[in-house]
C-alpha positions as CSV (number, residue, x, y, z in Angstrom):
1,X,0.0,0.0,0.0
2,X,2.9,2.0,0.7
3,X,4.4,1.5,-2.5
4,X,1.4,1.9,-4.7
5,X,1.3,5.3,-2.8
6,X,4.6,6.7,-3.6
7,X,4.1,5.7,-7.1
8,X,1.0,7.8,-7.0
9,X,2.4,11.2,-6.0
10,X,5.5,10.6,-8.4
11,X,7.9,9.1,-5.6
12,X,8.9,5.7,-6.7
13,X,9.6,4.8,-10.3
14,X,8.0,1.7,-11.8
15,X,9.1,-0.6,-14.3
16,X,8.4,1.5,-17.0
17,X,10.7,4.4,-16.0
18,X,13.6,2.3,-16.6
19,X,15.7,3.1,-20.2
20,X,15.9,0.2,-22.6
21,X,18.6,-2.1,-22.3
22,X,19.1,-1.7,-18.2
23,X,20.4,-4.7,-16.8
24,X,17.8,-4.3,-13.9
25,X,16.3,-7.6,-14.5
26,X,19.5,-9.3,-14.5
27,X,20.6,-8.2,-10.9
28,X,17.6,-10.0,-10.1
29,X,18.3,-13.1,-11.4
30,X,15.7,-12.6,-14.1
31,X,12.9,-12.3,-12.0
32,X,10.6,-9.9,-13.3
33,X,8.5,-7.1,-11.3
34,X,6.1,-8.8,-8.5
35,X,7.7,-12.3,-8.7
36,X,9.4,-12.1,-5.6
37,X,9.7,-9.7,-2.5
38,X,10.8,-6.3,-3.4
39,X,14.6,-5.4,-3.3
40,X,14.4,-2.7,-0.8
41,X,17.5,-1.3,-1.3
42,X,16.5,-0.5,-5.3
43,X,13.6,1.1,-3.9
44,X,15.7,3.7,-1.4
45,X,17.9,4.0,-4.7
46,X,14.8,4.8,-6.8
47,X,13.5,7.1,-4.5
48,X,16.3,8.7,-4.1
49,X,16.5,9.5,-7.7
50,X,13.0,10.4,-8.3
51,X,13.8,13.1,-6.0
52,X,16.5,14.3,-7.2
53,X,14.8,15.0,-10.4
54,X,11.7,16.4,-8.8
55,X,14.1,19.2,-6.8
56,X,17.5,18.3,-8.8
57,X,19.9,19.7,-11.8
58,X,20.2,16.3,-13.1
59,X,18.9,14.9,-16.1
60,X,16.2,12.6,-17.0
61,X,18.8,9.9,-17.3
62,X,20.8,11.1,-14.2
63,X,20.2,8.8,-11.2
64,X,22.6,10.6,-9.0
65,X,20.8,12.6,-6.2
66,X,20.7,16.6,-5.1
67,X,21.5,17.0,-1.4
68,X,19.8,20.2,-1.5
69,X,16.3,19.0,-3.6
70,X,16.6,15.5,-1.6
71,X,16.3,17.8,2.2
72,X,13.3,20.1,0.9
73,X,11.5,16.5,-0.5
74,X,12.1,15.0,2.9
75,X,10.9,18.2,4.1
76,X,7.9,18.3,2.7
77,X,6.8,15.0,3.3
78,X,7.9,15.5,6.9
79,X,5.5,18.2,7.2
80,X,2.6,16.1,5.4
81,X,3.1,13.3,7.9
82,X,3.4,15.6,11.0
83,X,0.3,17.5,10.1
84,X,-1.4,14.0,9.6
85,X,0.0,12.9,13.2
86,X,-0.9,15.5,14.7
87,X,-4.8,15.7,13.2
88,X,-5.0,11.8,14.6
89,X,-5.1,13.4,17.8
90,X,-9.2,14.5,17.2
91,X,-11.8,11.8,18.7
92,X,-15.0,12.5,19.2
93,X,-17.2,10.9,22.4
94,X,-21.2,9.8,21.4
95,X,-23.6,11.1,23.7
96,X,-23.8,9.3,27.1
97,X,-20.7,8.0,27.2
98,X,-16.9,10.4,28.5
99,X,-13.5,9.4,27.4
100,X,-10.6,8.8,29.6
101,X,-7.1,10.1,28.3
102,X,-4.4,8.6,29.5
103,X,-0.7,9.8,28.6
104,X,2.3,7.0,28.5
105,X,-0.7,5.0,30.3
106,X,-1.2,7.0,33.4
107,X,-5.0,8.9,33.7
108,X,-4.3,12.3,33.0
109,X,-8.6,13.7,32.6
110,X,-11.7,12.5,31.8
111,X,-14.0,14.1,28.8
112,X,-17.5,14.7,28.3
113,X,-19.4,13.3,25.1
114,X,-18.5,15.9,22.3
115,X,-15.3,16.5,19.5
116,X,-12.3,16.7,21.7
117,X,-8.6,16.3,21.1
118,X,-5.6,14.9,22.9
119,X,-1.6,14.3,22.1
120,X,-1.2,11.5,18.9
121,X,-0.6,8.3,19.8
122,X,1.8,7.3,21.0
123,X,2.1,10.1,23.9
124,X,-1.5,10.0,24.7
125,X,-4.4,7.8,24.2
126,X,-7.7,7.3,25.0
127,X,-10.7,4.9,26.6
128,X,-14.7,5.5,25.6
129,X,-17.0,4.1,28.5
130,X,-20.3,3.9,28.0
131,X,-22.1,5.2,31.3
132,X,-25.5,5.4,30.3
133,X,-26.2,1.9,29.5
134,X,-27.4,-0.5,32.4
135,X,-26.1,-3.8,32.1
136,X,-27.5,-7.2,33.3
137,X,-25.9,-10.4,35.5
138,X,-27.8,-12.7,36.6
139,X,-26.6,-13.9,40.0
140,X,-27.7,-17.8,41.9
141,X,-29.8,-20.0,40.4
142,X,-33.7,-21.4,41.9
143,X,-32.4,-25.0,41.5
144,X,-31.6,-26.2,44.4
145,X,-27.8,-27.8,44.8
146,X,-25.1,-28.0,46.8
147,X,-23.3,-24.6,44.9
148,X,-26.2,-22.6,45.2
149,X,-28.2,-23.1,48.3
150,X,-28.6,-20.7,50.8
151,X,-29.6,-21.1,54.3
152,X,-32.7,-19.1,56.3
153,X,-32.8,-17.8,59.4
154,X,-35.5,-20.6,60.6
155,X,-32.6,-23.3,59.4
156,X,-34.7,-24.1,55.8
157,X,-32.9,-24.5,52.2
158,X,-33.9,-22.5,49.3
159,X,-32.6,-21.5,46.0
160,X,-32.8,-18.0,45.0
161,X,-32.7,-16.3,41.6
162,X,-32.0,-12.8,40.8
163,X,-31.5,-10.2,37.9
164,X,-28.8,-7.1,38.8
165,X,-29.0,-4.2,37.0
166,X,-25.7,-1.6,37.2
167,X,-24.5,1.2,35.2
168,X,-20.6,3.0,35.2
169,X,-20.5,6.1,37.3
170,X,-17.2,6.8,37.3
171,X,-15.4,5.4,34.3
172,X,-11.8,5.9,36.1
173,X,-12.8,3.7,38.3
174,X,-14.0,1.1,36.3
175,X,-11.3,1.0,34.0
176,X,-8.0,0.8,36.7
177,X,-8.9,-0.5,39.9
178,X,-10.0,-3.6,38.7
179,X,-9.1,-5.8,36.0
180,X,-12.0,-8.2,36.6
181,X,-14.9,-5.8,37.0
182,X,-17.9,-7.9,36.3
183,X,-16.3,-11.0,38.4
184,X,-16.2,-8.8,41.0
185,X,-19.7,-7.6,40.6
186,X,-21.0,-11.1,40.5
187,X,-19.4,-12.3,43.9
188,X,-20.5,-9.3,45.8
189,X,-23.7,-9.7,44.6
190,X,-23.9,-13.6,45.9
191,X,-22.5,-12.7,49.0
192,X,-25.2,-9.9,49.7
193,X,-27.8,-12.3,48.7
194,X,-26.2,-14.9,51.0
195,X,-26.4,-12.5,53.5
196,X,-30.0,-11.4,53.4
197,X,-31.3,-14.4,52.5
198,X,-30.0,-15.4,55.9
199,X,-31.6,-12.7,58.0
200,X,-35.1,-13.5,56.9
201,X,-37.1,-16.2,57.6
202,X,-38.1,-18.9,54.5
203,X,-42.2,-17.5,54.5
204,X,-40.7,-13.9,53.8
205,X,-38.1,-15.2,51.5
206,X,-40.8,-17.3,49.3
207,X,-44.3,-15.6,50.3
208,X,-43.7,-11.8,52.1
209,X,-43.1,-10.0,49.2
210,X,-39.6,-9.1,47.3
211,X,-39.5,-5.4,48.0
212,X,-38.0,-5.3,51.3
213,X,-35.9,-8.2,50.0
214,X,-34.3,-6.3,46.8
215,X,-33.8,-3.5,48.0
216,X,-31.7,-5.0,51.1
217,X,-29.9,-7.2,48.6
218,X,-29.2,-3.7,46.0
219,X,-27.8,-1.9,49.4
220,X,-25.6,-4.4,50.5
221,X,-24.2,-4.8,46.8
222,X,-23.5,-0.9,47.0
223,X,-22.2,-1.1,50.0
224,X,-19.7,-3.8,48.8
225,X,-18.5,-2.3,45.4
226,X,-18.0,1.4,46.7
227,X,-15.9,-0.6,49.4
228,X,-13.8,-2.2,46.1
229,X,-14.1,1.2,44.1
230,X,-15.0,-0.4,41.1
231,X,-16.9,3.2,40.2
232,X,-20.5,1.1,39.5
233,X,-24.1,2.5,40.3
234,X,-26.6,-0.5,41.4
235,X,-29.8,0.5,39.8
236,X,-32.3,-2.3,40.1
237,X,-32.7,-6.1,41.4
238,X,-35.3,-8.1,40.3
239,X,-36.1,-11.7,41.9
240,X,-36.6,-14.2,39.6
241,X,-37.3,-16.6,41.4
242,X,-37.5,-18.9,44.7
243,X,-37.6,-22.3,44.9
244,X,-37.2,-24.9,47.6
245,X,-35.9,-28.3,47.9
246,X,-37.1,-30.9,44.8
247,X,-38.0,-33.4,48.4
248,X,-40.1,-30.1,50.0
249,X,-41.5,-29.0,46.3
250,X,-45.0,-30.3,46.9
251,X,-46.0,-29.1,49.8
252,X,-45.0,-25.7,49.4
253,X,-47.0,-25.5,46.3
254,X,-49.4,-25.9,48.7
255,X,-48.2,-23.3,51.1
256,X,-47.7,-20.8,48.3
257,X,-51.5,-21.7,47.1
258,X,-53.2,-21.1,50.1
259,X,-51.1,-17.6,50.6
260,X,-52.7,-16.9,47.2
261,X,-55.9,-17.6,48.7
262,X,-55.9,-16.1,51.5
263,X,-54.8,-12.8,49.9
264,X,-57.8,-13.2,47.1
265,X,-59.6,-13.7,50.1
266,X,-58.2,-10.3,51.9
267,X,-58.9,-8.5,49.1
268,X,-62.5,-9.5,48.2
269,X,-63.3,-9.0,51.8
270,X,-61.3,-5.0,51.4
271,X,-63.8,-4.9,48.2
272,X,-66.9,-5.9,50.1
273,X,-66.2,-3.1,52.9
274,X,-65.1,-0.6,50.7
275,X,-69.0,-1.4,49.5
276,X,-70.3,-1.8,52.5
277,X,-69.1,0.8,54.6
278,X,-70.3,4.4,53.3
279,X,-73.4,2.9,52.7
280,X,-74.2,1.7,56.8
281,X,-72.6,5.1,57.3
282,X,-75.0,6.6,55.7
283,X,-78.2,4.7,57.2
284,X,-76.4,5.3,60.7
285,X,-76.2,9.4,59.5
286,X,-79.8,9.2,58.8
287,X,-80.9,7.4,61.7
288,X,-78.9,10.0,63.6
289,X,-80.1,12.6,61.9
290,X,-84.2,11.1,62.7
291,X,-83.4,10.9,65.9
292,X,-82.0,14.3,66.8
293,X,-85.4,15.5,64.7
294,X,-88.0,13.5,67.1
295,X,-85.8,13.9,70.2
296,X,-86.3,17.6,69.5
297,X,-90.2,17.4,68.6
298,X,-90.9,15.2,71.8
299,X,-89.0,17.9,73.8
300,X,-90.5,20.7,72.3
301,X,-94.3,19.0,73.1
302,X,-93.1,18.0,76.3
303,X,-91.9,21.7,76.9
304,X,-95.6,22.6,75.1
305,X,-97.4,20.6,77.1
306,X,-95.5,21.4,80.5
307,X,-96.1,25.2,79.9
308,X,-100.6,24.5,79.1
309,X,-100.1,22.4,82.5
310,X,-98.8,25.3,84.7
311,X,-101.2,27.7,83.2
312,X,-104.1,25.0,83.9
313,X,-102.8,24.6,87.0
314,X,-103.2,28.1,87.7
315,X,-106.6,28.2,86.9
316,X,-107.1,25.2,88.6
317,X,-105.8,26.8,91.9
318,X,-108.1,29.9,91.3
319,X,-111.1,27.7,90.3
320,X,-111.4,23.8,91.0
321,X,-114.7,23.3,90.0
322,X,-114.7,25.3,86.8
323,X,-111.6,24.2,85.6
324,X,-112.9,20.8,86.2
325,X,-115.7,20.8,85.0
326,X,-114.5,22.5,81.5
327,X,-111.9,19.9,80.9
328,X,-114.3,17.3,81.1
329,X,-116.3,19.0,78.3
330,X,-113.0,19.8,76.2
331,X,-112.4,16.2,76.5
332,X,-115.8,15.1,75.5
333,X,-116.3,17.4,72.8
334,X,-112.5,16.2,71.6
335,X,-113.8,12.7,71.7
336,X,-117.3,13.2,70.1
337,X,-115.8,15.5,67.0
338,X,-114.3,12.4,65.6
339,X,-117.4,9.9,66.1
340,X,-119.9,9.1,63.7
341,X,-122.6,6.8,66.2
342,X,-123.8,7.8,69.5
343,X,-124.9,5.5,72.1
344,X,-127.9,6.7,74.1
345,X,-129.1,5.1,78.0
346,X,-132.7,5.5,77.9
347,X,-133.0,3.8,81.0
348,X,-131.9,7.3,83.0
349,X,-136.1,8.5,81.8
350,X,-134.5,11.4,79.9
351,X,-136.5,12.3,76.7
352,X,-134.7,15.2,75.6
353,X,-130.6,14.6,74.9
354,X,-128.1,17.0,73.4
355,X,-126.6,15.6,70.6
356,X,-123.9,18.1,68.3
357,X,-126.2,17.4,65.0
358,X,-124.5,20.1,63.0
359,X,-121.2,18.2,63.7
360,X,-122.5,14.8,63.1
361,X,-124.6,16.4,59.9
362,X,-121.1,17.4,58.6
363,X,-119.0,14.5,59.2
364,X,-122.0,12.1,58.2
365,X,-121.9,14.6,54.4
366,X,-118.6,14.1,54.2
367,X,-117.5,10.8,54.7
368,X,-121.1,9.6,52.6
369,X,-122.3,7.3,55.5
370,X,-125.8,7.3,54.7
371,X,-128.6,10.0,53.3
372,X,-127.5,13.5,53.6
373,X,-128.9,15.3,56.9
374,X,-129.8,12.2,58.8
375,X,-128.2,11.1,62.1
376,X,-127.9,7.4,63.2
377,X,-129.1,7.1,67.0
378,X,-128.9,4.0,68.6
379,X,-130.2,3.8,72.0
380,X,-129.4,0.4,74.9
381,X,-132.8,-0.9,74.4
382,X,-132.9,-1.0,70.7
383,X,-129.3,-2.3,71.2
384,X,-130.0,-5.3,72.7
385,X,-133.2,-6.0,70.9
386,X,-131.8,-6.3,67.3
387,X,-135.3,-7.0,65.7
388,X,-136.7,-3.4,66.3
389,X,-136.3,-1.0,63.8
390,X,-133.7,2.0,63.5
391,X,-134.7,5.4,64.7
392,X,-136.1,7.0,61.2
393,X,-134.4,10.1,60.4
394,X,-136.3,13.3,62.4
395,X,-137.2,16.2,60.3
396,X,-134.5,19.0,60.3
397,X,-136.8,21.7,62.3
398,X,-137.4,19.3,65.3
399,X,-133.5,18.7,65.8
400,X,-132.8,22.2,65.6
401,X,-135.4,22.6,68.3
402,X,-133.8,19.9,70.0
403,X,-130.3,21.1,70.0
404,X,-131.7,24.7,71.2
405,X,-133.5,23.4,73.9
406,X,-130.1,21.4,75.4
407,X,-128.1,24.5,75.0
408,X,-130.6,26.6,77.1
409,X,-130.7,23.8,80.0
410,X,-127.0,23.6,79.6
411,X,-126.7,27.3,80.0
412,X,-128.8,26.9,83.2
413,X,-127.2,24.1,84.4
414,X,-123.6,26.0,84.6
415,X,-125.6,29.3,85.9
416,X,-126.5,27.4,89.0
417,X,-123.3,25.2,89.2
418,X,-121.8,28.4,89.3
419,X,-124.0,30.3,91.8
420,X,-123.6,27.2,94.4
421,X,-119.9,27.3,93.8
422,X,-120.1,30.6,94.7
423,X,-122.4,30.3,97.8
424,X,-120.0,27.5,99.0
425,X,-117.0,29.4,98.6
426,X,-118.5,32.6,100.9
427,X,-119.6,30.0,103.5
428,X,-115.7,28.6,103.6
């Protein structure tokens, strides 16, 4: 390649650029051009000569070199190659990755992604490390044998399997304090699993969960490797997997299935409150809510009815018999507004009764319990004799006569009530 080269930019004759009749073939026994490895002494002498006429005074012919054209040729191409040494010193670091220069082998700097440039080689060199990619080792094995088992605290063998994920954080680091990086990695990372495998019991190692596990497992790996500066960041650990004994395997399938269960069973029973809950709050809100509502009625009527007791108390106290007498005829009239049938003693021998018609006339209209403006009057004696007849309905003028006539004895009645009252209170 070198050759072909030279003879490009002018520097090395070929076969052609010998005269005819030079004895070149003979000094090599005959052998033509390419037949055997090149004389390299007839190439120095046919560089030397090309140069000379390049830069020289001699003649086409001439094969004896110029001192003074042979220097500024060497020159030259000294400069060429020196500019091209010296533009093999440019590198250029992707993105998420830095370079570490090191000159005649010792660090010297670390550079960020980018163009950047650094002595040629050989007085400085460089190392791209990719920190920005997280890379995998998977660390034990779930089979269970006598290279991978791991003891529990509660004295029980299990085989654990587990996925660490680690990226470069310091790319000095990882490149010259240890030769055998991921080695390292790998043991740290079964001794931590050794290690916290052995601090929990064999139900949390199979059935409480990997969290708390992993994450005890990614700290002590840390831990361990910023102890060796091997210039890692531990990023993630995933379980994948824990098995027990092949001898054990069936009956902690059935272990592990009735944990299963048992959290379905948690869960539908979170569902069912979660559904059950607001609503018996609610009912308990309104039942609350009822009861603050009649508690309050029933104390304001009790309140009602304690303040009408004190005021007929006080009328009581000022007149026994009146008072008396008038709530017994609040009460009856209270009683007979509501009733439709009156029952009449004719044994007492009085003919003429009082009777609240108009009431009975309205009530009797309104609720269409019989002919309009009739009365229904049953007396003792037609009461226990049911073959007699009803009372017929009596015309409207004689009850109206009827019912003045009571009022006016009524009147009387009280008037005289009230007048022996009277009489009895000036003789006490």
């Amino acid at each position: 390649m070198l050759v072909s080269l030279l003879r490009k930019i002018g520097l090395m004759s070929s076969s052609n650029d010998f005269p005819p009749g030079n004895n070149q073939f003979k000094k090599n026994d005959g052998k033509r051009p390419g037949e055997g490895p090149p004389d390299l002494d007839q190439m120095w002498r046919d560089f030397t000569g090309r140069l000379a006429r390049m830069f020289g005074k001699g003649g086409p012919g001439s094969m004896k070199p110029d001192a003074r054209g042979t220097g500024i040729g060497v020159a030259i191409i000294t400069c060429v190659l020196l500019l091209i040494w010296v533009l093999s010193g440019y590198f250029v670091v992707p993105e998420g990755q830095v370079a570490v220069v090191t000159t005649f082998g010792k660090m010297s700097r670390t550079v960020q992604p980018g163009i950047n440039w650094r002595l040629p080689y050989p007085i400085q060199n460089h190392e791209v490390v990719n920190t920005s990619e997280a890379k995998t080792l998977d660390i034990g094995s779930r089979k269970v044998s006598p290279q991978t088992a791991m003891l529990t605290m509660d004295q029980n063998i299990v085989g654990v399997e587990l996925s660490l994920q680690y990226k470069i954080k310091d790319a000095t680091d990882w490149l010259y304090n240890n030769s055998e990086r991921e080695e390292t990695i790998k043991q740290a990372a079964e001794t931590a699993l050794r290690e916290v495998v052995g601090r929990n019991t064999m139900d949390a190692v199979m059935f409480g969960g990997h969290e708390k596990l992993t994450a005890d497992i990614a700290a002590a790996v840390q831990q361990m490797t910023d102890r060796y500066k091997l210039g890692v960041q531990i990023v993630g650990v995933t379980v994948q997997g824990v098995e027990p004994p092949e001898q054990v395997q069936q009956a902690f399938d059935d272990v592990d299935k009735a944990f299963h269960d048992a959290e379905r069973y948690r869960n539908e029973g979170k569902a069912y409150a979660a559904n059950v809950l607001p609503k018996a709050k609610s009912d308990a809100a309104r039942l609350m809510q009822e009861a603050e509502t009649y508690r309050t009625v029933i104390e304001v009527q009790a309140k009602s009815d304690t303040e009408r007791f004190k005021q007929v108390l006080a009328e009581y106290q000022k007149a026994p018999a009146v008072t008396r007498d008038r709530m017994y005829l609040e009460t009856m009239q209270q009683i007979f507004s509501n009733t439709t049938k009156v029952m009449v003693d004719s044994k007492n021998g009085n003919s003429l009764i009082y009777l609240p018609v108009d009431k009975l006339l309205a009530q009797s209209s309104n609720n269409g319990d019989g002919p309009k403006g009739s009365v229904t009057i049953t007396t003792s004696s037609q009461s226990s004799d049911p073959a007699q007849p009803q009372a017929q309905p009596q015309p409207q003028s004689d009850v109206n006569q009827a019912v003045d006539s009571q009022r006016a004895r009524d009147a009387r009645s009280r008037d005289s009530r009230d007048v022996r009252e009277s009489r009895e209170r000036d003789a006490r």
